[in-house]
N, C-alpha and C positions, 0 to 999 in steps of 0.2 A: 504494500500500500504506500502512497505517495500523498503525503502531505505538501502541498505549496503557499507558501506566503510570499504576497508580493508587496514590496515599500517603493512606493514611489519618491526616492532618494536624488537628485544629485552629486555628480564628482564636482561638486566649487567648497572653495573656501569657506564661504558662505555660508553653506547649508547648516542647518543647527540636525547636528545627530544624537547631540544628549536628548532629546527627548523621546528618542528611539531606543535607549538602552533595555529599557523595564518590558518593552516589548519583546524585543531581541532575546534575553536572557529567558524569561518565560517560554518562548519556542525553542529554544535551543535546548532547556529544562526538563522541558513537557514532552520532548523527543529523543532525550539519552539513551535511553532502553532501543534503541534505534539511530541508525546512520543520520546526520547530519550533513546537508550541502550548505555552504553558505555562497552564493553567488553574485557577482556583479559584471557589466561586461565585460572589463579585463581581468578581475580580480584580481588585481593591484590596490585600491585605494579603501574604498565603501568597503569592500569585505572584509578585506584584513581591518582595517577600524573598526568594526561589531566585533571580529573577533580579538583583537588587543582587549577592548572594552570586556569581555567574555573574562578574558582573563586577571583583567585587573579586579574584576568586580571578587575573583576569587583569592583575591589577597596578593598578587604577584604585582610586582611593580612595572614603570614602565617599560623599564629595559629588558626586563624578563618575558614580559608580555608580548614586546615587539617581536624579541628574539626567538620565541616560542614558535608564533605565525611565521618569524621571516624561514626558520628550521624545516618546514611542512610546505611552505611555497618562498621562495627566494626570490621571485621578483616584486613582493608587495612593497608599493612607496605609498604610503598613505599622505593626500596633499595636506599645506601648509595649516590649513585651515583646524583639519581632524587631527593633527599632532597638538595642535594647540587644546579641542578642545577635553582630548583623553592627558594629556597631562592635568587640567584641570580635574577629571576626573578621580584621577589618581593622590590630585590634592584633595579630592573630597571625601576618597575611599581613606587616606591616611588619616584627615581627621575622624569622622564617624570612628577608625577602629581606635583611635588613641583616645577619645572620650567614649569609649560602650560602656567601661564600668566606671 
């Protein structure tokens, strides 16, 4: 069985992707027990960013996160925009865990 979800995303700068993450991770979640695609049309940029994001949200930082995706596809360059704003996220994910208790 084939599950498909389609996000009507651009590759700009621009484009705000944080408010795609809570989505993202829930289908990504809700689908472990089963294969995962994550695509876009070159899978360079948009996907590897969901999937950076995938991995920060699980505790990893950003270099680890990058290096995780870039390990599994080596051509991903995620544009100026989405490094900017998964680092922020990454400062987000740092504080929520450094104030939990």
């Amino acid at each position: 069985m084939v599950i498909y979800h389609h996000l009507d995303i651009k590759d700009s700068p621009d484009q705000n992707i944080l408010d795609y993450f809570d989505q993202v991770f829930k289908i990504i979640n809700d689908s472990r027990n089963n294969n995962v695609v994550i695509n876009c049309q070159g899978g360079i940029s948009r996907s590897s960013s969901f999937m950076i994001a995938y991995f920060l949200n699980c505790g990893n930082s950003y270099e680890e996160s990058y290096n995780i995706v870039k390990s599994s596809r080596p051509v991903i360059c995620p544009n100026r925009g989405f490094v900017e704003q998964l680092k922020k996220y990454e400062k987000y994910m740092n504080y929520l865990n450094s104030n939990f208790f």
